[in-house]
Kinemage of the C-alpha trace (Angstrom):
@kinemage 1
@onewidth
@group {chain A} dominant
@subgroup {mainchain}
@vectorlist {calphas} color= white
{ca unk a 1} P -15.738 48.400 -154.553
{ca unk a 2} L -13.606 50.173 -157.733
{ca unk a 3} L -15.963 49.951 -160.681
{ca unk a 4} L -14.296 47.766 -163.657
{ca unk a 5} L -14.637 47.792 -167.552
{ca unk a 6} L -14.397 45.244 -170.112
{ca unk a 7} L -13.931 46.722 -173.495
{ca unk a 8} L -14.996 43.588 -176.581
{ca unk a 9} L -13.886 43.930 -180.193
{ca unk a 10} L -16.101 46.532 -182.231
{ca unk a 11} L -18.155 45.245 -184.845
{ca unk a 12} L -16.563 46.689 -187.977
{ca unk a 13} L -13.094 45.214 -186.266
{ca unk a 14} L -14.896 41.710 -186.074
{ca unk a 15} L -15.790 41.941 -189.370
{ca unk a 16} L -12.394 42.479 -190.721
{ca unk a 17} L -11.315 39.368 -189.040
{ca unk a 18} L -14.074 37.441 -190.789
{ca unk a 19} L -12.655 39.050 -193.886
{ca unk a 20} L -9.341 38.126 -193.146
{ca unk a 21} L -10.003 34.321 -193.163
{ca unk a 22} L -8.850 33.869 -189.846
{ca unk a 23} L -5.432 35.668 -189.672
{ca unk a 24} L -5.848 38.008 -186.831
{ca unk a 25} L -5.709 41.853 -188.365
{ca unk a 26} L -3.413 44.749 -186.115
{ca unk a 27} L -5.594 47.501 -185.508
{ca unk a 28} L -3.709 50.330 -183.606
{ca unk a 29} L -6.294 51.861 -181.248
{ca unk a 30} L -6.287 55.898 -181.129
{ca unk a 31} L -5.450 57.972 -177.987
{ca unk a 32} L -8.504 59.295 -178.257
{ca unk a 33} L -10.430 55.871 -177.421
{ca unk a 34} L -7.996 54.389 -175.376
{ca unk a 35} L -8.308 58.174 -173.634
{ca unk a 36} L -12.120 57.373 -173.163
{ca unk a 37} L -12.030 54.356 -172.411
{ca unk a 38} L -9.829 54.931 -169.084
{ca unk a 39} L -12.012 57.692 -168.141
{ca unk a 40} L -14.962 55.575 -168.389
{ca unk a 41} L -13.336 52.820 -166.413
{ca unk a 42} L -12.031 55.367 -163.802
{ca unk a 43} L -8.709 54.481 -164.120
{ca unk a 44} L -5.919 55.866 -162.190
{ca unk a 45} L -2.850 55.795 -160.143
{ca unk a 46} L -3.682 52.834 -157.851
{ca unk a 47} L -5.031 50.634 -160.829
{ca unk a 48} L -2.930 48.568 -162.868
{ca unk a 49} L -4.381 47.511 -166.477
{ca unk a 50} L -3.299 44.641 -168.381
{ca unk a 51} L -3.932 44.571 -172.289
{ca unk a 52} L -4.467 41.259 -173.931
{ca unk a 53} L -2.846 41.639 -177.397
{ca unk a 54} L -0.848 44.609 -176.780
{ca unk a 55} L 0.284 45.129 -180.484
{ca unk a 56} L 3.278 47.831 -179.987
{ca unk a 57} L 2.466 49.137 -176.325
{ca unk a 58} L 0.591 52.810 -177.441
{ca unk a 59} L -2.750 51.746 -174.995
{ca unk a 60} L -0.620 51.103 -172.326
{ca unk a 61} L 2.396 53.948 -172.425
{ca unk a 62} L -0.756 56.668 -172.822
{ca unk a 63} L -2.521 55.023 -170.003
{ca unk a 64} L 0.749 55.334 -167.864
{ca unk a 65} L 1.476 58.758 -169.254
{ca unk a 66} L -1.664 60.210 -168.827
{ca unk a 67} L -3.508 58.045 -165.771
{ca unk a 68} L -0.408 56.662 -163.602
{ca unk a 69} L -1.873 53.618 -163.875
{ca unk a 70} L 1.062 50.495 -163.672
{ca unk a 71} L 0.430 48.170 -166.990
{ca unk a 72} L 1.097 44.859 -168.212
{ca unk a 73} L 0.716 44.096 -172.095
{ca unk a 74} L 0.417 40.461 -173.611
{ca unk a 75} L 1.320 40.124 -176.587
{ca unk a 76} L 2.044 36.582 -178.930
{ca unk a 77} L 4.293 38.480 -182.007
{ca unk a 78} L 8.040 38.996 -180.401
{ca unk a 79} L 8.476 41.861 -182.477
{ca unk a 80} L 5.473 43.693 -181.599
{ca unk a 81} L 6.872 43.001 -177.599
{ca unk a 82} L 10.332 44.947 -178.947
{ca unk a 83} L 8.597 47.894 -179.836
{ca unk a 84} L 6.338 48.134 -177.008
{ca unk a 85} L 9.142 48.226 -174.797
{ca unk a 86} L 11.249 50.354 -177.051
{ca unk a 87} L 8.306 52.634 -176.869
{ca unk a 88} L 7.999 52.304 -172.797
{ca unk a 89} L 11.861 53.399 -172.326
{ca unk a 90} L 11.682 55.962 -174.615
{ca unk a 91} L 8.163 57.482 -172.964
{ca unk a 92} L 10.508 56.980 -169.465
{ca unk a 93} L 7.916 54.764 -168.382
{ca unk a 94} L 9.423 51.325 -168.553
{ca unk a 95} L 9.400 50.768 -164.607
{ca unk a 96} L 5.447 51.360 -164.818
{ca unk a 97} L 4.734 48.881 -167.574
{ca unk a 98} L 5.528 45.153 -168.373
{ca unk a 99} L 4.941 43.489 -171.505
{ca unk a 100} L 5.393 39.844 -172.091
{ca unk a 101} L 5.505 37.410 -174.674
């Protein structure tokens, strides 16, 4: 059995939502974390990772870039979805990852 990861919201991320009185804050994560984080789930070429709130695709074009892992991103702001897959197609990678609205 393939070990599997869930990665929650961090607290000082939670507490900017509180701040924020309810309007969700976009946080872009750093390669280095989302470079951790797929090392601590094990992640490679036979996995495929799906990223709930996907913000502009960067989690999901370094995971493909640097894991071969296939991706799917979900994300609810169409413009966010534009860049994510400008950002696939421009990293070559837009047959490896999927994002939808």
């Amino acid at each position: 059995m393939r070990r599997r990861a869930l990665l929650g919201i961090p607290g000082a991320l939670h507490a900017q939502y509180e701040e924020s009185k309810g309007e969700v804050p976009w946080v872009p994560t750093p390669d280095e974390v989302t470079g951790a984080a797929m090392r601590l789930a094990g992640c490679g070429p036979r996995d495929v990772v799906y990223d709930l709130g996907s913000g502009d695709g960067r989690v999901l074009v370094y995971t493909a870039k640097h894991f071969g892992a296939r991706c799917v991103g979900v994300e609810i702001e169409g413009h966010r979805v534009a860049e994510a897959r400008a950002a696939a197609r421009a990293a070559g990678l837009a047959s490896k990852i999927r994002f939808v609205e």
